[in-house]
VEXKEVO-768485 format. One line per 2 residues: number of its first residue (from 1); their letters; for each residue z, y, x of C-alpha. Coordinates in steps of 0.1 Angstrom, whole numbers, plus 2048, in hexadecimal, padded with zeros to 3 digits. Each point is the difference from the previous one (the first is absolute). Layout:
REM VEXKEVO-768485
NUM	a	Z/Y/X; ...
This chain:
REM VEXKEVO-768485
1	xx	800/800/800; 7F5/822/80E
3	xx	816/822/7F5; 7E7/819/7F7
5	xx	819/81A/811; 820/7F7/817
7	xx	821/7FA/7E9; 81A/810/81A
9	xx	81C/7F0/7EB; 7F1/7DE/807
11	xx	7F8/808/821; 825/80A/807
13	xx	80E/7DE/7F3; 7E6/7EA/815
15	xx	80C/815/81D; 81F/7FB/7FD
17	xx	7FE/7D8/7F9; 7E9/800/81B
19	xx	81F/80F/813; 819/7E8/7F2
21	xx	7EB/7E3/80A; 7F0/80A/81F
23	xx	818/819/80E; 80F/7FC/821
25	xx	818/7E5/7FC; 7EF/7F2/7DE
27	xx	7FA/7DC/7FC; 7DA/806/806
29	xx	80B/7FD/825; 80C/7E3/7FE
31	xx	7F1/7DE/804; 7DE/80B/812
33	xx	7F5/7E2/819; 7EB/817/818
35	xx	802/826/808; 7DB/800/7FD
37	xx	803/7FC/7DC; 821/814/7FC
39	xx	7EC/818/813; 7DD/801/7E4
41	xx	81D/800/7E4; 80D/820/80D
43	xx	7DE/80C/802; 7FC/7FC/7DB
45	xx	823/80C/7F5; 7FB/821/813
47	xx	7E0/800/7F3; 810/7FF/7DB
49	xx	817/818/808; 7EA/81A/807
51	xx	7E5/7F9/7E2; 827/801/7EE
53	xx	80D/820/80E; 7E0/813/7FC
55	xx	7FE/7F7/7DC; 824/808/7FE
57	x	7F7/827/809
């Protein structure tokens, strides 16, 4: 489903469960077998967080 404009409201709580999740600490970080892949993940979650932040402005 594509949002014909950005919902900042939405935005704002997929940033923060994003956070929640994937935040320093979170349990995303735990359980990777290879840094290479806990390296690509991060990738994508700060790629997520900036699609999420700008929507969020």
């Amino acid at each position: 489903m594509i949002l014909p404009e950005p919902v900042p409201d939405l935005a704002t709580s997929a940033l923060e469960a994003l956070h929640f999740v994937a935040g320093p600490g979170g349990p995303w970080h735990q359980g990777w077998t290879t840094e290479t892949d806990q390296a690509e993940a991060q990738q994508t979650i700060d790629g997520l967080t900036a699609i999420l932040e700008a929507a969020n402005s």
